[in-house]
BALOBA-1460 file (C-alpha; in Angstrom, 3 decimals):
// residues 251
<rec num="1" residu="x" x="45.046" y="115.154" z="187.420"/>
<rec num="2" residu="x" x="47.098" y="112.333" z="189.444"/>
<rec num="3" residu="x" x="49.465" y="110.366" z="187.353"/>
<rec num="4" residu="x" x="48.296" y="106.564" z="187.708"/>
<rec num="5" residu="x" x="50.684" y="103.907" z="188.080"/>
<rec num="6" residu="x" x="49.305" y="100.548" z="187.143"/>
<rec num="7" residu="x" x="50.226" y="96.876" z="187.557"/>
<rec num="8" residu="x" x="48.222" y="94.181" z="185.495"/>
<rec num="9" residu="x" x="49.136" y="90.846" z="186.799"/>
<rec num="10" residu="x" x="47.757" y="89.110" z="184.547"/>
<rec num="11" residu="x" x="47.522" y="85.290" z="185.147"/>
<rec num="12" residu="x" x="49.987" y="85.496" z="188.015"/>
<rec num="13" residu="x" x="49.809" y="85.275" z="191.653"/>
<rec num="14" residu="x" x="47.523" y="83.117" z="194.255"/>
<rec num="15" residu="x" x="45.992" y="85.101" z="196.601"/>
<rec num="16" residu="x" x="48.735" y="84.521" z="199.621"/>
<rec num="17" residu="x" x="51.616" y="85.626" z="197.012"/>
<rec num="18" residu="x" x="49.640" y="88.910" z="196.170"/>
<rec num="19" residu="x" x="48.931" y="89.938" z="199.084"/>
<rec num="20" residu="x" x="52.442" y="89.461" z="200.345"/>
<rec num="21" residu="x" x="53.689" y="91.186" z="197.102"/>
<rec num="22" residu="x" x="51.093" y="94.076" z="197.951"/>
<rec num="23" residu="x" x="52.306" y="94.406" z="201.461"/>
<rec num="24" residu="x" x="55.823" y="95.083" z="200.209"/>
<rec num="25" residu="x" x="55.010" y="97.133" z="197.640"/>
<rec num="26" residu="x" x="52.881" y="99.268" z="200.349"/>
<rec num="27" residu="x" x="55.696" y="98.901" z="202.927"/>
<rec num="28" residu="x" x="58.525" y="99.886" z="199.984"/>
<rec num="29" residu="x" x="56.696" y="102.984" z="198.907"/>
<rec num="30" residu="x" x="54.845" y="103.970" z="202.731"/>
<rec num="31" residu="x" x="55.461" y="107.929" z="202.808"/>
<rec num="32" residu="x" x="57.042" y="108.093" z="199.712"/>
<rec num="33" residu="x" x="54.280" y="108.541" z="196.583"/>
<rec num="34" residu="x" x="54.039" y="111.913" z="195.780"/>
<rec num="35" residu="x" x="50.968" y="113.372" z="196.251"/>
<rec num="36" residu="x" x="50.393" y="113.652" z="192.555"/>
<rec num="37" residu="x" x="50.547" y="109.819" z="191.958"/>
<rec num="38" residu="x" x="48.066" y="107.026" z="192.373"/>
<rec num="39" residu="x" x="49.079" y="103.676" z="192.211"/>
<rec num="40" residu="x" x="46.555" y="100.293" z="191.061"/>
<rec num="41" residu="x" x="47.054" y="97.360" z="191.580"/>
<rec num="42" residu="x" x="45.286" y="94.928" z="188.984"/>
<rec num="43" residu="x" x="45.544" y="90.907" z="190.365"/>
<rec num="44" residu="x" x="43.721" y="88.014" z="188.945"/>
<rec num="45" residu="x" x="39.909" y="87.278" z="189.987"/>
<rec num="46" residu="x" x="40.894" y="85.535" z="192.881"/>
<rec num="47" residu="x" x="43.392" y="87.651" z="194.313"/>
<rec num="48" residu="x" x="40.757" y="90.218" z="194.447"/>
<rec num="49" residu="x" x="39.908" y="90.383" z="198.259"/>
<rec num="50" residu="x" x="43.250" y="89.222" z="199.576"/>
<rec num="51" residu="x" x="44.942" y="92.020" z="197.806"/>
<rec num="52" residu="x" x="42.728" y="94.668" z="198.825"/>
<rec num="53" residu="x" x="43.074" y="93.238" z="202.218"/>
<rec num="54" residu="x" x="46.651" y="94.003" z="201.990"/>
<rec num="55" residu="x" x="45.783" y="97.458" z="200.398"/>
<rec num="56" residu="x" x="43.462" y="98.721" z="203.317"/>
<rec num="57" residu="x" x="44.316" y="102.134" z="204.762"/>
<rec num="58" residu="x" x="47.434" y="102.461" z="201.995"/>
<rec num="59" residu="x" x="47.316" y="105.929" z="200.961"/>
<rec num="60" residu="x" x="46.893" y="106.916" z="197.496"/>
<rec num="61" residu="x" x="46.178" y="102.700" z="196.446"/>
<rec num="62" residu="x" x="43.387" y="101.123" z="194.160"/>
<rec num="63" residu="x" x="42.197" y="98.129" z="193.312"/>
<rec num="64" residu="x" x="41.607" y="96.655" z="189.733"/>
<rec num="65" residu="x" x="40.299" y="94.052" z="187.647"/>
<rec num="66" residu="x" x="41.587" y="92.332" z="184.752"/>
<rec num="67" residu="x" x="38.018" y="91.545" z="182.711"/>
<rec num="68" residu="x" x="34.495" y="91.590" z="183.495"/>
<rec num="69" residu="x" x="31.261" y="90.265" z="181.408"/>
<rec num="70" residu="x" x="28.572" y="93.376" z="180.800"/>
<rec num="71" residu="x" x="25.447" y="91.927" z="182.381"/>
<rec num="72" residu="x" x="24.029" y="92.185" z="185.864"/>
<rec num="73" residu="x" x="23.930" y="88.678" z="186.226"/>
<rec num="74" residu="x" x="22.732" y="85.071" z="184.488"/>
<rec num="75" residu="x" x="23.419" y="82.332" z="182.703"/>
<rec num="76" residu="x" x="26.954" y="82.884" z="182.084"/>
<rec num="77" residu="x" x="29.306" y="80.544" z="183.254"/>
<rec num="78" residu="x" x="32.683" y="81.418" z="183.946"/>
<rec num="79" residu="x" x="32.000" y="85.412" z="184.263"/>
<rec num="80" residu="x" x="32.217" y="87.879" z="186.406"/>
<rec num="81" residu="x" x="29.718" y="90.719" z="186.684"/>
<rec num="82" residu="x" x="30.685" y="94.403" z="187.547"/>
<rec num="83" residu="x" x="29.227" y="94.403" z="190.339"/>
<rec num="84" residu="x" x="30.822" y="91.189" z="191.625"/>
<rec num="85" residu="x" x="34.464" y="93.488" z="191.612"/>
<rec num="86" residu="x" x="32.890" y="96.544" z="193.046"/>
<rec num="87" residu="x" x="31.654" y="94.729" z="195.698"/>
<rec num="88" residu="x" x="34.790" y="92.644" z="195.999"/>
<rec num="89" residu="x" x="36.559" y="96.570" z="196.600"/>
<rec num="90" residu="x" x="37.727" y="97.521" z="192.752"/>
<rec num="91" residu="x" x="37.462" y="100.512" z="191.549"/>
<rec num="92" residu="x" x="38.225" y="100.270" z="188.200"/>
<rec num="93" residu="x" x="38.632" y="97.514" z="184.996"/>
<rec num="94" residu="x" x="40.702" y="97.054" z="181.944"/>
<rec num="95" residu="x" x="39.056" y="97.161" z="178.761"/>
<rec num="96" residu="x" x="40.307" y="95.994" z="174.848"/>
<rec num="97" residu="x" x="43.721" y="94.389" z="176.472"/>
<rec num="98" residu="x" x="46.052" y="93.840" z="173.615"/>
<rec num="99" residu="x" x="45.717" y="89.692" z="174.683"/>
<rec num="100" residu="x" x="42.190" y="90.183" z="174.972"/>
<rec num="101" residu="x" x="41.652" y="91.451" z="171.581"/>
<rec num="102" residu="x" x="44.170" y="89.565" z="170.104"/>
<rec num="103" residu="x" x="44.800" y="85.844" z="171.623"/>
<rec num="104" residu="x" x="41.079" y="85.955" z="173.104"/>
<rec num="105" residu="x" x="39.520" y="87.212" z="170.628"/>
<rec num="106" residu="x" x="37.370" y="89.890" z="171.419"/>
<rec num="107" residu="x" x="36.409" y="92.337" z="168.834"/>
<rec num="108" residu="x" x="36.036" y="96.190" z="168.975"/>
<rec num="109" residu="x" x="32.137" y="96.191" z="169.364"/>
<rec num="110" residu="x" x="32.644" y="93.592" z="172.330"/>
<rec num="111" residu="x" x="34.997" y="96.012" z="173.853"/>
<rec num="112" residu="x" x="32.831" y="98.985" z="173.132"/>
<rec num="113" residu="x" x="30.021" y="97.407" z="174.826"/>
<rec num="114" residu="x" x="31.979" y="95.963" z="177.910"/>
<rec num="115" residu="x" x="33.523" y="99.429" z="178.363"/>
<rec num="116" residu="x" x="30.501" y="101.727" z="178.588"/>
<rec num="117" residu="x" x="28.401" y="98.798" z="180.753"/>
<rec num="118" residu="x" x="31.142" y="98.886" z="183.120"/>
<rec num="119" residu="x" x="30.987" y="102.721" z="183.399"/>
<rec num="120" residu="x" x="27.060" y="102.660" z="183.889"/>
<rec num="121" residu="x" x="27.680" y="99.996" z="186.273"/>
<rec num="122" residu="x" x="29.930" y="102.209" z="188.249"/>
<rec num="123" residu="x" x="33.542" y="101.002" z="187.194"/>
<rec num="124" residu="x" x="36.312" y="103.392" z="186.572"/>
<rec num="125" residu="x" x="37.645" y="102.367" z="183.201"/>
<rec num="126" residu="x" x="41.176" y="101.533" z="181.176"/>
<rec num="127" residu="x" x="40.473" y="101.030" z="178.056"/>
<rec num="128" residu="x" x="43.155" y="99.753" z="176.011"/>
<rec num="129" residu="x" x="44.346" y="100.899" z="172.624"/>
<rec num="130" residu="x" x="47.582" y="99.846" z="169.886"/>
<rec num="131" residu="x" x="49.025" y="98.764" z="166.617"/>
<rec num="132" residu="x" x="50.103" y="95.295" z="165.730"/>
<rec num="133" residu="x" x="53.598" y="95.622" z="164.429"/>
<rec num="134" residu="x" x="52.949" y="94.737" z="160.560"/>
<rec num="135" residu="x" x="50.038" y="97.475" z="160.999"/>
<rec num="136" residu="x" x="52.615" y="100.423" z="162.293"/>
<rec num="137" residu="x" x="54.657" y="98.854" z="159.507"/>
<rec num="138" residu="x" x="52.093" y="99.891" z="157.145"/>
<rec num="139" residu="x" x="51.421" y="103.256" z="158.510"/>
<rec num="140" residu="x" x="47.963" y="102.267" z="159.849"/>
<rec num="141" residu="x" x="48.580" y="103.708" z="163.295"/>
<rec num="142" residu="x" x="46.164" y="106.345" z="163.167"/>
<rec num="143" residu="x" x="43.621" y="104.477" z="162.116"/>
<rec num="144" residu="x" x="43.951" y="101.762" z="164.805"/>
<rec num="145" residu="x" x="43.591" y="104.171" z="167.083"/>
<rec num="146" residu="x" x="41.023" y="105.736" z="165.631"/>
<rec num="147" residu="x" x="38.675" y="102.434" z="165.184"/>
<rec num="148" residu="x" x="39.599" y="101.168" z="168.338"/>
<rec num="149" residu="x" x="38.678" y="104.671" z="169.906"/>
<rec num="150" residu="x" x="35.132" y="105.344" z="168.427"/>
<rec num="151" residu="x" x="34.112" y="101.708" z="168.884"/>
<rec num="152" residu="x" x="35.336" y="101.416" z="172.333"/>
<rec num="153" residu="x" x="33.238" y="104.906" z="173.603"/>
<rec num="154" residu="x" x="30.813" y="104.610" z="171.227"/>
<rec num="155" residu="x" x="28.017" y="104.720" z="174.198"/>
<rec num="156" residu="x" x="30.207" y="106.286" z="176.474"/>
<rec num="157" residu="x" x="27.718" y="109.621" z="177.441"/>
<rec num="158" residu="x" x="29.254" y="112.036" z="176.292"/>
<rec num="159" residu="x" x="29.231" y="113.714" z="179.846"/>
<rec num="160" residu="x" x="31.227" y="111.193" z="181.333"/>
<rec num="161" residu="x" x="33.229" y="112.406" z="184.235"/>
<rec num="162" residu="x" x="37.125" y="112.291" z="183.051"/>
<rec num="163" residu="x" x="38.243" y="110.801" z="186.097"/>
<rec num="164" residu="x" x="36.015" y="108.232" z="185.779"/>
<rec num="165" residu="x" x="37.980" y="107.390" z="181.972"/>
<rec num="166" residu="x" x="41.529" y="106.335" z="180.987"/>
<rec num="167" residu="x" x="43.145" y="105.247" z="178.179"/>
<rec num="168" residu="x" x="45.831" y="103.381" z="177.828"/>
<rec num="169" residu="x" x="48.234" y="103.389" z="174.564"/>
<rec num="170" residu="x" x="49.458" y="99.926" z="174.224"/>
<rec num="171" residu="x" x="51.958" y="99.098" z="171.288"/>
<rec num="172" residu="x" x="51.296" y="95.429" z="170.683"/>
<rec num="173" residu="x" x="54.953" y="95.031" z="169.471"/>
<rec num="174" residu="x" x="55.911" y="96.293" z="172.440"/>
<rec num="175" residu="x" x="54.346" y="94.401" z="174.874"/>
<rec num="176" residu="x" x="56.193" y="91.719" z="177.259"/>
<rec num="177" residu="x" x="58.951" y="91.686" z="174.589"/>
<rec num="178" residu="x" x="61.470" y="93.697" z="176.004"/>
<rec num="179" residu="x" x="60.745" y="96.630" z="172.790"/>
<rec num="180" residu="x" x="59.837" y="100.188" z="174.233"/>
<rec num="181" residu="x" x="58.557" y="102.574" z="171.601"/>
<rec num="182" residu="x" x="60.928" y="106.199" z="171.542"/>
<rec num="183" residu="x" x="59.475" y="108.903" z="172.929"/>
<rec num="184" residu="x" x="59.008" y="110.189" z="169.313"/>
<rec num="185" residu="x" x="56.369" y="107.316" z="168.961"/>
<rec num="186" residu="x" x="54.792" y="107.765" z="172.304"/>
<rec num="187" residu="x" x="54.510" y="111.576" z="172.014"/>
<rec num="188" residu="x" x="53.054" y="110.713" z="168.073"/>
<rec num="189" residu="x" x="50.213" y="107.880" z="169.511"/>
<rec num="190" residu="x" x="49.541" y="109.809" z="172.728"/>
<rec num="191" residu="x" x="48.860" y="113.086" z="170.978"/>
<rec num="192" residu="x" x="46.663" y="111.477" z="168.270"/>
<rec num="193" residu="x" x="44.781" y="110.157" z="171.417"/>
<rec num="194" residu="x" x="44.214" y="112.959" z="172.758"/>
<rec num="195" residu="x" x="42.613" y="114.755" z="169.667"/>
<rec num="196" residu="x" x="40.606" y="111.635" z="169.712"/>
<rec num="197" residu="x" x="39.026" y="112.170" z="172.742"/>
<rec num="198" residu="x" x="38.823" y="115.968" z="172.544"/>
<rec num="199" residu="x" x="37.154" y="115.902" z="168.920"/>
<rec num="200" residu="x" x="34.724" y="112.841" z="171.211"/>
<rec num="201" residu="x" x="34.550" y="114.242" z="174.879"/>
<rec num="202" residu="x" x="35.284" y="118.216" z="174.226"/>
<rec num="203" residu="x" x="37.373" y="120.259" z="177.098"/>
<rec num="204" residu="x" x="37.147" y="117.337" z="179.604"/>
<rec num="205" residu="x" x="39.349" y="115.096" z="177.121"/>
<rec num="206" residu="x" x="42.205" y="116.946" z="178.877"/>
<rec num="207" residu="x" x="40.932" y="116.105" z="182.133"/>
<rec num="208" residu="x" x="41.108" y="112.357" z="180.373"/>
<rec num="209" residu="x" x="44.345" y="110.360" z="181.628"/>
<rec num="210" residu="x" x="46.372" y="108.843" z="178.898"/>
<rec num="211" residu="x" x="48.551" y="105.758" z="179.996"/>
<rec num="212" residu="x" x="51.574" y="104.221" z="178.142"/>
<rec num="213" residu="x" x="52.220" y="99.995" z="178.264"/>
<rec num="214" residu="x" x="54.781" y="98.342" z="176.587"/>
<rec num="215" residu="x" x="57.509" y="97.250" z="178.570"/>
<rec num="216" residu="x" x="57.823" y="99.780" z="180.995"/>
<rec num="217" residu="x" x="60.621" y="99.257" z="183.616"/>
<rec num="218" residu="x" x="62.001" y="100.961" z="186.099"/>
<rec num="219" residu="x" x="65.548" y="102.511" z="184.057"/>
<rec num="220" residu="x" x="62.876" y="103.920" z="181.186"/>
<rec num="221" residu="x" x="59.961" y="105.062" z="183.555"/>
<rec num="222" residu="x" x="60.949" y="108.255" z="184.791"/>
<rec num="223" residu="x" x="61.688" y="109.209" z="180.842"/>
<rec num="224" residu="x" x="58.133" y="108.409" z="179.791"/>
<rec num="225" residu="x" x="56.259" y="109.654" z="182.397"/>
<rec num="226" residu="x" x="57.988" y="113.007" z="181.790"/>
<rec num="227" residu="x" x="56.193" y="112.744" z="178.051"/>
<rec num="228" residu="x" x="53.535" y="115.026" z="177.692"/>
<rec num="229" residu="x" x="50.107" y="113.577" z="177.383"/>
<rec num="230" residu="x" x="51.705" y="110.301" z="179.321"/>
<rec num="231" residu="x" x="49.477" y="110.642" z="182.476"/>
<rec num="232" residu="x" x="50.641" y="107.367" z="184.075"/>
<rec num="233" residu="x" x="51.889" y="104.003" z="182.775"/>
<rec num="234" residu="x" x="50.280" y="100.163" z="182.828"/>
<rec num="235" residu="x" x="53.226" y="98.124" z="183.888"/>
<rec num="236" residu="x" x="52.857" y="93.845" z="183.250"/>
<rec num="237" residu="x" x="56.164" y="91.549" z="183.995"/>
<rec num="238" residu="x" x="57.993" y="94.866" z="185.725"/>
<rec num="239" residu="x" x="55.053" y="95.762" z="188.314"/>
<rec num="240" residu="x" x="55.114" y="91.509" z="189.791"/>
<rec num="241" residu="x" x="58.069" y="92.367" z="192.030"/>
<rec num="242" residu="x" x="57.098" y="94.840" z="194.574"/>
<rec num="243" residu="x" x="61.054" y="96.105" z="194.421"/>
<rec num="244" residu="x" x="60.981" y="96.430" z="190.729"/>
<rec num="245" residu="x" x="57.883" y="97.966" z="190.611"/>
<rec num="246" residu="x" x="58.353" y="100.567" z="193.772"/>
<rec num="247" residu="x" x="61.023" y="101.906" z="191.552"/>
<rec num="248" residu="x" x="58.310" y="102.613" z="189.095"/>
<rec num="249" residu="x" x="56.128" y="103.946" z="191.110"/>
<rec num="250" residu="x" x="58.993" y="105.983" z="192.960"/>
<rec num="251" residu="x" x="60.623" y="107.099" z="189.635"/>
């Protein structure tokens, strides 16, 4: 499988800034990706078509999106639909995000039903998985995972294909604070995950790629992405420079 590199943007960017940032990440890294490696880029809503733009004919380049609402269409003011982002050239969404979850409030059945609708609807998916500090504290990191895993694929068919399915291990603690976990604590959480999904999926669970977030830059990359079971990394503040993040991607 290709190791994905992937760069949530979050709330950042207007569309003229990302697709200037794309088209220097594309020019920093033209020739260079090894042909193992795919690289995503994941902009805001609205930065959707300009970044693609900037995207088109990059080798070995997706597009993302940040959030999506599971219905075809209606009533539903503010949302967008799955088939809004494949049409506006994504490939794949993020699912469960730590600030989802956690500042928006979404809760494990939301995310269980957001991330199989997306997949019927044709999305790739990343769906995101991690311990709050005070519950690693507490030992609970197995069974984080483990609720966050069965309720987030708990209509996934069982025969989905693996390419079509990431997950990303996401340390809440870790996230945008400038804490890594060790690579004793990735290899511990990304080999849990992966007994997850084989005790879920069977023998395409190691088709499955695992990602690591949480303050990934580009002096610690290289180290993590030599992990095994780390089949890619989702970068935040690190992947908004196209220099900082080429390094990443390069590493």
């Amino acid at each position: 499988m290709n190791k994905l590199f992937a760069a949530n943007w979050k709330m950042h960017k207007t569309a003229s800034e990302a697709k200037q940032t794309v088209a220097e990440l594309v020019g920093l890294t033209s020739g260079k990706v090894k042909a193992d490696r795919e690289v995503m880029i994941i902009p805001p809503f609205t930065a959707l078509a300009s970044a693609g733009e900037a995207l088109r004919g990059a080798k070995n380049f997706l597009l993302g999106a940040q959030n999506f609402y599971p219905q075809k269409q209606g009533a539903f003011t503010g949302e967008i639909s799955p088939g809004m982002l494949l049409d506006a050239g994504a490939s794949f969404a993020l699912t469960g995000h730590s600030e989802r979850r956690h500042v928006l409030g979404e809760t494990d059945g939301v995310v269980g039903t957001k991330t199989a609708f997306g997949l019927e609807s044709g999305l790739g998916i990343i769906l995101c998985v991690g311990e709050k500090i005070d519950e690693r504290k507490a030992g609970e990191l197995r069974a984080v995972l483990e609720r966050q895993i069965r309720a987030g694929v708990r209509d996934v068919p069982k025969d989905i294909a693996p390419e079509k399915l990431a997950l990303a291990y996401e340390p809440v603690w870790a996230i945008g604070t400038g804490e890594v976990a060790g690579p004793k604590e990735i290899l511990e959480a990304h080999a849990f995950v992966r007994t997850m999904l084989s005790e879920i999926f069977g023998a395409s669970a190691s088709e499955m790629r695992i990602l690591y977030g949480g303050s990934v830059k580009p002096d610690n990359a290289s180290e993590i992405i030599a992990l095994d079971n780390v089949d890619g990394v989702l970068v935040g503040g690190a992947s908004l420079k196209a220099d900082e993040f080429s390094r990443i991607v390069l590493a």
